[in-house]
C-alpha positions, 0 to 999 in steps of 0.5 A: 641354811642347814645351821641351826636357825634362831629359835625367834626366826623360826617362829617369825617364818612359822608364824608368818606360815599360819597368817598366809594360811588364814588370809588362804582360808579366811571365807570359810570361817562364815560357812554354816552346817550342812549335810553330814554335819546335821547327820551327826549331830543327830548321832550325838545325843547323850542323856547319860553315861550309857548313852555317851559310851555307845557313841564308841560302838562301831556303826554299820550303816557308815563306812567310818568309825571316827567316835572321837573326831565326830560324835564326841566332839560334836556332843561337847561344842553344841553342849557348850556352844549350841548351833553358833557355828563360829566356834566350830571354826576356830576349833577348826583353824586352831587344830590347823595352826597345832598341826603346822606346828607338829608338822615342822617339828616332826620332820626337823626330826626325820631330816634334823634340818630347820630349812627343810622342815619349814618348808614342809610345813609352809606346803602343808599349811597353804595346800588346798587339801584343807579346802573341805574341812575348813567348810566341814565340821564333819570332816573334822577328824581329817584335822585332828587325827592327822594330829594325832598320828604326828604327835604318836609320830614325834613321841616314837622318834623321841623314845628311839633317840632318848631310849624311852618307853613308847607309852606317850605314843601309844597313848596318841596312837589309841586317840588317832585310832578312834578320830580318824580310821586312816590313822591305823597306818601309823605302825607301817610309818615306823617301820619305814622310818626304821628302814630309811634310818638303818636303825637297828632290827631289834627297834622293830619289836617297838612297833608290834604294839601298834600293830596289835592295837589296829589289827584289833581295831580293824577286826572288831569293826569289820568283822563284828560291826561290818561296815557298807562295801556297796555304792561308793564304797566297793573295792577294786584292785584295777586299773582305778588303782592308777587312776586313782593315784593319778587324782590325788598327785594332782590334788597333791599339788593343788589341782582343783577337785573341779579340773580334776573331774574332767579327766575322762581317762588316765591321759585324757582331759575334757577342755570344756571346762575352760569355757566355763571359766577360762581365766581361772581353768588356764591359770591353774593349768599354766602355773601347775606346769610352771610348779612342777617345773620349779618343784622338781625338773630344775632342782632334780636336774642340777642335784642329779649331776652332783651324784648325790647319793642321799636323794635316792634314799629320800624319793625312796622314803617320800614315794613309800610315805605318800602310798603308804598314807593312801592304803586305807583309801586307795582301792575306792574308785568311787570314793575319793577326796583331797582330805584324805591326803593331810597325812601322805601328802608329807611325803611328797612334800619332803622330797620337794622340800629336800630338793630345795634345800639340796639347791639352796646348799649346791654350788652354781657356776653362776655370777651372784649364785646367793642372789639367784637362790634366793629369787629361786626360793621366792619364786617357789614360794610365790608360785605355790600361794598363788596356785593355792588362791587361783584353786581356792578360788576356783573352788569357792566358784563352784565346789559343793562345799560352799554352795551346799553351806550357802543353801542350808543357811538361807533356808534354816533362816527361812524357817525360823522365820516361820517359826516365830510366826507360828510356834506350834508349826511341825511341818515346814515346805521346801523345794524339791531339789537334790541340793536342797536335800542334801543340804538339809540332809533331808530330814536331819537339820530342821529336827537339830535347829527346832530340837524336836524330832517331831519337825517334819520336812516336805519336799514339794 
């Protein structure tokens, strides 16, 4: 399996990769906006080039700076598409397909193995880390930075093999930078690529530009446009820190947000949870179990009696990306989601994926070993998609994402409604309750839908 494959079978197994992902994800293309969308619609009106270049400008009332990814691509889609939020989904759903593309492609040249870097691919394509910006169009730039950053990626490994300049890389590094703030750990990437490579030391002068470029960023914007540090967004450097950690290994392997919540400790899990929802909390216990067993214990086990010295350096490589990517988001307590793993989930991923491919390649003293590998690589493979729909469908039960997209479009229903009745109306009544707030984002969605700031929203 390390051959190199047909160029039309790898298109085939990717293709047949991005329809397990759609059929995954297929109920969310119906979702209508909600909270932060509203919220940033409202931040991206442009009358003219002045106005359209502050969309640059930091702002201090948000943790984020994601100009590119928000502002700017929320401005052209209702320009163009107004508020038909289908189209704002097949943006969605064809960055995705792009970045499973990046993906495999990426680490067929780290690893320069098409078994392996399909398997990547497939993990990343079916993870339900996804699950809140396929019904988001905010959270948007947790899709197209990550694109950015494997693009810069890929272009830097090139310039090393083809002894280029960096300049394409730096170009989708920039980009990267002003979609999604996470992607400033891009230089420390390189340098650990570097690292597992032993390329030579003189090759670390390439990443001084990055590093420049986002110490730049980061000074301008929390220096000069310093961003909230309360509520949510404070810092702590404790023992949240393993806590924390703890919560996105679980998301990593697609632990539902909702289990997730019921860890009252470190060690410790509320099992009430499964009162609620039996079949499915049970279900997604029991095949986690059975994942990791399948992911790790078996292959580690049967690899580490050969002595291979190459999975050292991999769990190495893999551990340091996975912390790596969570840098930037590690030390919120409060503040925590699974999108904000699409980038260091890749490193996880890549020690399950050599693992497998290490298995698929090792000798068994077993009758009919091909047979088994392969029944071994399906059970794999079926195992992960079903956990990812047993989570998917846990989550469309009961997460906010859904639930929140639901309410905002009944009621902007309601009031068109009562806007055809009496055209002159300003002030529109809606029940007060925190979801209906939030799903409104107060005051933002009735002042975006009627295009008048005028609109007044009661909450009685």
């Amino acid at each position: 399996m390390t051959k190199q494959m047909f160029n039309w079978k790898i298109f085939i197994l990717l293709f047949l990769t991005v329809l397990a992902s759609l059929y995954l994800y297929k109920d969310s293309f119906s979702a209508y906006f909600f909270q932060d969308d509203w919220f940033t619609f409202s931040i991206s009106k442009a009358s003219n080039l002045k106005e359209f270049i502050r969309f640059f400008i930091p702002r201090t009332d948000v943790i984020y700076y994601r100009p590119l990814g928000m502002q700017v691509m929320f401005y052209f889609m209702k320009s163009i598409f107004g508020l038909n939020y289908i189209w704002y989904h097949l943006i969605i759903v064809f960055t995705h397909i792009f970045n499973i593309i990046l993906v495999y492609y990426l680490f067929k040249l780290i690893l320069n193995n098409y078994f392996t870097a399909l398997l990547i691919s497939f993990m990343y394509a079916i993870s339900t880390i996804h699950f809140i910006p396929f019904y988001w169009f905010s959270t948007y730039p947790f899709i197209l930075g990550p694109a950015f950053l494997f693009l810069s990626c890929i272009f830097f490994i090139l310039s090393l093999k083809t002894h280029r300049k960096i300049f394409i890389s730096l170009i989708f590094y920039i980009l990267g930078l002003l979609t999604y703030e996470i992607v400033i750990i891009t230089p420390l990437i390189f340098m650990l690529y570097l690292s597992f490579q032993k390329i030579s030391k003189i090759h670390y002068i390439r990443v001084l530009p990055y590093l420049f470029l986002g110490g730049l960023l980061f000074a301008i914007r929390f220096i000069y446009y310093h961003p909230p540090s309360t509520g949510n967004y404070v810092l702590q450097a404790d023992y949240h820190l393993l806590s924390n950690l703890k919560t996105y290994l679980l998301w990593s392997f697609n632990w539902s947000e909702i289990l997730t919540e019921q860890m009252t400790s470190l060690f410790r899990f509320n099992f009430r949870i499964m009162n609620y929802y039996p079949s499915l909390a049970n279900l997604s216990v029991a095949l986690f179990i059975f994942t990791i067993i399948i992911y790790f214990i078996i292959p580690f086990i049967i690899i580490l009696r050969e002595k291979d010295k190459s999975l050292f350096n991999i769990i190495i490589f893999g551990i340091g990306w996975f912390l790596i990517g969570l840098l930037p988001v590690l030390f919120f307590s409060k503040h925590k989601y699974p999108y904000y793993l699409p980038i260091s989930i890749l490193g996880l991923f890549m020690i399950i994926a050599y693992l497998l491919t290490k298995l698929f390649n090792q000798h068994i003293p077993i009758r009919n070993q091909l047979n088994f590998k392969y029944l071994y690589l399906f059970l794999f493979l079926l195992s992960y998609f079903y956990q990812a729909i047993i989570t998917y469908n846990f989550n469309s039960l009961i997460h906010w994402a859904p639930r929140r997209a639901l309410i905002s479009e009944k009621l902007v229903k309601r009031f068109l409604e009562e806007k055809k009745l009496d055209s002159d109306k300003k002030v529109f009544y809606v029940q007060n309750t925190p979801e209906n707030k939030l799903a409104l984002n107060d005051q933002d969605a009735l002042k975006i839908v009627f295009n008048d700031v005028r609109i007044v929203t009661v909450y009685d």
